[in-house]
KEROLUM-917816 format. One record per atom (N, C-alpha, C): residue in three letters; y, z, x negated; residue number from 0; atom name. Coordinates in pm, whole numbers, plus 50000, padded with zeros to 5 digits. Layout:
NODE  rest  v  w  u  nr  atom
NODE  ALA  Y  Z  X  NUM  CA
...
# end
This chain:
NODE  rest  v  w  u  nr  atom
NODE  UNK  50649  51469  49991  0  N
NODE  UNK  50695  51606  50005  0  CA
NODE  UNK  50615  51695  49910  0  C
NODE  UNK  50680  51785  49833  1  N
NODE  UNK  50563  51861  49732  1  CA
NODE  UNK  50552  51962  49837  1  C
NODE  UNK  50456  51994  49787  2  N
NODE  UNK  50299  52152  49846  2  CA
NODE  UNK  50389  52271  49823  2  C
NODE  UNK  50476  52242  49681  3  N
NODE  UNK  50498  52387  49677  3  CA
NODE  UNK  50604  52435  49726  3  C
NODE  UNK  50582  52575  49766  4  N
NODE  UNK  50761  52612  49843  4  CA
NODE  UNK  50832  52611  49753  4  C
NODE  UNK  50966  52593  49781  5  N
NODE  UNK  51106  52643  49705  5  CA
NODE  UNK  51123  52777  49721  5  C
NODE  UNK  51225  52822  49627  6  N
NODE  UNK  51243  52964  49638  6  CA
NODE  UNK  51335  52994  49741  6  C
NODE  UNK  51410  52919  49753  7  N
NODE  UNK  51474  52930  49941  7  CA
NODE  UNK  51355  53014  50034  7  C
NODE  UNK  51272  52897  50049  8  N
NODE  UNK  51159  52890  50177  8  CA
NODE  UNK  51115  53056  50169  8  C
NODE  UNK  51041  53081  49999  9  N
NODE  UNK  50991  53198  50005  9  CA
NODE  UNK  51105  53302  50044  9  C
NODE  UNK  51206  53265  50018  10  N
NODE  UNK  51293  53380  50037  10  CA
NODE  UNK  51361  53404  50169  10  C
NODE  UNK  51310  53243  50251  11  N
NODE  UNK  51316  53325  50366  11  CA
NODE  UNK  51143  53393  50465  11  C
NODE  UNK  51113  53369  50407  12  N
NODE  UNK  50952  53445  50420  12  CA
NODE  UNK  50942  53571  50367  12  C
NODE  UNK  51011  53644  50285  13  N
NODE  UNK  51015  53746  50197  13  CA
NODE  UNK  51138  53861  50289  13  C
NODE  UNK  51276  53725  50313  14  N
NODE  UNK  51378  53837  50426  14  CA
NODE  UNK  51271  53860  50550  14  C
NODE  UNK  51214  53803  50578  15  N
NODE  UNK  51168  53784  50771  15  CA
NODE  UNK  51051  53902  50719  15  C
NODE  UNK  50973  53935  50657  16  N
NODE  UNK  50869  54098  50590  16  CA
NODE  UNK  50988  54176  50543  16  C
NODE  UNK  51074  54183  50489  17  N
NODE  UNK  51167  54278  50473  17  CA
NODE  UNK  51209  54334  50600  17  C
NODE  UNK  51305  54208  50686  18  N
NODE  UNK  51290  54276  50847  18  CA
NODE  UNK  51224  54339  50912  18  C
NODE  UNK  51096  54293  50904  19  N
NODE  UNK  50988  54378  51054  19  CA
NODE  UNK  50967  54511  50906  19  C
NODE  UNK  50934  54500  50814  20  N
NODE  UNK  50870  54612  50765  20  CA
NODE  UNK  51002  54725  50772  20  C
NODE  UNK  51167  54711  50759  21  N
NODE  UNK  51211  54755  50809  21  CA
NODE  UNK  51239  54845  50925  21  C
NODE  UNK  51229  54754  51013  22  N
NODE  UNK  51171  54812  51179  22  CA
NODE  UNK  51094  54864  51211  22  C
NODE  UNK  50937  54846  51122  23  N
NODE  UNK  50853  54951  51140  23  CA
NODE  UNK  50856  55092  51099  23  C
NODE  UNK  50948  55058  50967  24  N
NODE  UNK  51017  55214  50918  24  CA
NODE  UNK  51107  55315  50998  24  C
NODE  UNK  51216  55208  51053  25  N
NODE  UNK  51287  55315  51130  25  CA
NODE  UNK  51258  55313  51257  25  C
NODE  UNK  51181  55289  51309  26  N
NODE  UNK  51082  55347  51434  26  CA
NODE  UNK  50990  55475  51401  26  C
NODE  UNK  50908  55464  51270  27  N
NODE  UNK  50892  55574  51243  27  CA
NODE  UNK  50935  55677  51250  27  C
NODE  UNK  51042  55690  51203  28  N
NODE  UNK  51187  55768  51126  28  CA
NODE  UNK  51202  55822  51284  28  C
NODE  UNK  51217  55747  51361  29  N
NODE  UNK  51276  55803  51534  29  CA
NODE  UNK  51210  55856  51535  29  C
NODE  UNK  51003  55850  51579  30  N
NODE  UNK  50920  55899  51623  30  CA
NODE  UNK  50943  56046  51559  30  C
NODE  UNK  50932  56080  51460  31  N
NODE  UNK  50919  56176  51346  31  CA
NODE  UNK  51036  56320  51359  31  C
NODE  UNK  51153  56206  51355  32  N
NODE  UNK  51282  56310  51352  32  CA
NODE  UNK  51251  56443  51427  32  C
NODE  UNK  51232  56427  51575  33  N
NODE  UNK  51222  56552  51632  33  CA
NODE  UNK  51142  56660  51549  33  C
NODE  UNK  51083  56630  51536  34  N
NODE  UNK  50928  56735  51442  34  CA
NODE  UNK  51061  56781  51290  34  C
NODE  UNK  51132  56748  51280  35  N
NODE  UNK  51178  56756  51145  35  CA
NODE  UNK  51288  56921  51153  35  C
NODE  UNK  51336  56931  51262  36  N
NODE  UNK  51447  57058  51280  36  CA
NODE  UNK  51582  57004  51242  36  C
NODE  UNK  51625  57138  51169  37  N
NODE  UNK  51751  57081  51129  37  CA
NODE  UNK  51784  56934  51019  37  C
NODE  UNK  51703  56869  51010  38  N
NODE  UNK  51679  56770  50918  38  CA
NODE  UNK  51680  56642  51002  38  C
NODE  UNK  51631  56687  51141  39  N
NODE  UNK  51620  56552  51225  39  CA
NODE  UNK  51748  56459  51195  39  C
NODE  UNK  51877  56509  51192  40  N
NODE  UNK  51992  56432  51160  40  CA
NODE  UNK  51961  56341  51069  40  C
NODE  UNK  51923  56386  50937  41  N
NODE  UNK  51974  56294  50815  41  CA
NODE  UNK  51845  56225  50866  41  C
NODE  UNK  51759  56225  50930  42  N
NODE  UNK  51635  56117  50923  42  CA
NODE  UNK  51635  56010  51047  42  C
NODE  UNK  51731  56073  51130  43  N
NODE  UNK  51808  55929  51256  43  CA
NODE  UNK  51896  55852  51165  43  C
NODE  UNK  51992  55925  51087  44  N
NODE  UNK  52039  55866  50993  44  CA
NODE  UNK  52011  55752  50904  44  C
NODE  UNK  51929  55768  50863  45  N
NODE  UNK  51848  55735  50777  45  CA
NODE  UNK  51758  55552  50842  45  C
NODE  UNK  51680  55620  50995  46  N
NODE  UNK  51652  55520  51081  46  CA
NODE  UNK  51801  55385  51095  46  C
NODE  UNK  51892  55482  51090  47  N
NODE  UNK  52009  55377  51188  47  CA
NODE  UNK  52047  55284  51048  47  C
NODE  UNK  52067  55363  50895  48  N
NODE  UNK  52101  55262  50807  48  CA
NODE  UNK  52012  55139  50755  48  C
NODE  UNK  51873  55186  50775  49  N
NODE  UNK  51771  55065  50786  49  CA
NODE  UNK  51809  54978  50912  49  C
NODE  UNK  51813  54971  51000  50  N
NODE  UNK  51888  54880  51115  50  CA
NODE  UNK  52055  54807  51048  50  C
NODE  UNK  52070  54878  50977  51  N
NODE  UNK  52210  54814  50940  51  CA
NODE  UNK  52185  54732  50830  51  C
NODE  UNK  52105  54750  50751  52  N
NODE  UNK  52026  54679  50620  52  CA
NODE  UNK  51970  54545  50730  52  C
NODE  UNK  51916  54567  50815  53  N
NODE  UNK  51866  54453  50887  53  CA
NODE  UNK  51938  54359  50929  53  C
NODE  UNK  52022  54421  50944  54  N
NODE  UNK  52178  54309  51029  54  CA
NODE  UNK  52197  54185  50873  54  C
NODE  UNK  52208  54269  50772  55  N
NODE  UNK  52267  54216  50647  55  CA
NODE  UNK  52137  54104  50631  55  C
NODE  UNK  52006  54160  50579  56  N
NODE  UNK  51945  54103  50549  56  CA
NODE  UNK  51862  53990  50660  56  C
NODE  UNK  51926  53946  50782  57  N
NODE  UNK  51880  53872  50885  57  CA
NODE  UNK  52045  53763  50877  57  C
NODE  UNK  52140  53868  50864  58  N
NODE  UNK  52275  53752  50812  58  CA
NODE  UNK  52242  53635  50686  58  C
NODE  UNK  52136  53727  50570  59  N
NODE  UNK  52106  53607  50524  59  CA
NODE  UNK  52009  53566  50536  59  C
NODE  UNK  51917  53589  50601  60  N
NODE  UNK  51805  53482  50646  60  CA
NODE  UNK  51860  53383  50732  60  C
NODE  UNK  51946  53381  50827  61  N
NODE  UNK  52031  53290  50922  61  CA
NODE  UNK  52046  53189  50765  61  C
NODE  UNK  52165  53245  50703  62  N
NODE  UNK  52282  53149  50598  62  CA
NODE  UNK  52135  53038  50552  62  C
NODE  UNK  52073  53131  50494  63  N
NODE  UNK  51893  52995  50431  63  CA
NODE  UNK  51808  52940  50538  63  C
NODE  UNK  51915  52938  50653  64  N
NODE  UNK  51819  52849  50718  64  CA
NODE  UNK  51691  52894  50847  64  C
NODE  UNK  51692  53020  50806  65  N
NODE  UNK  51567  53092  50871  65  CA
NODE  UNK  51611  53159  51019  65  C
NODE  UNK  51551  53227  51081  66  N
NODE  UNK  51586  53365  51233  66  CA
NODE  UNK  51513  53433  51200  66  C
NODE  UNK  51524  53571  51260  67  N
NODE  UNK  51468  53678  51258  67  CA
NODE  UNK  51363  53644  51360  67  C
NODE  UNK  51368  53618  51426  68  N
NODE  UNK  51202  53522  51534  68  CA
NODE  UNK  51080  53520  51443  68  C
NODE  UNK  51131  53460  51351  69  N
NODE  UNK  51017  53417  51241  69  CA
NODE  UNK  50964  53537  51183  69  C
NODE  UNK  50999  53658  51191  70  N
NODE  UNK  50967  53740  51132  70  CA
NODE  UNK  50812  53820  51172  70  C
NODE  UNK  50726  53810  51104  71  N
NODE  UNK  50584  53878  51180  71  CA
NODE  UNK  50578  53976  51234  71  C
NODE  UNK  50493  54000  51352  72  N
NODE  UNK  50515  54128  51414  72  CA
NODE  UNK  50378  54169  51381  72  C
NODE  UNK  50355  54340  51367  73  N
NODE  UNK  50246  54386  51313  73  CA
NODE  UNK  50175  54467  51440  73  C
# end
């Protein structure tokens, strides 16, 4: 077996930090909004399309093999 990863492997190591660092963003984005005023909108907004980026980018971590499980929690 070689040592080194494939670019698959990394790339599903690379989606699964894209995910959580995702999630840590739009949790932010929630926390925050209120403090924001009339702006709070576009920044729930904003939270909910990072969650939708997640769906996509965990659709292809599934297709290579990977789960969002795997993904580190901080």
């Amino acid at each position: 077996m070689n040592a080194a990863m494939t670019e698959q492997e990394k790339l599903r190591v690379l989606l699964a930090h894209w995910i959580e660092h995702n999630r840590e963003h739009a949790d932010q984005f929630r926390r925050r909004a209120p403090m924001a005023g009339q702006s709070a909108g576009e920044i729930e907004a904003a939270a909910d399309a990072m969650i939708l980026a997640n769906q996509h980018l965990a659709a292809a971590l599934k297709a290579l093999g990977g789960t969002v499980e795997t993904a580190p929690h901080h």
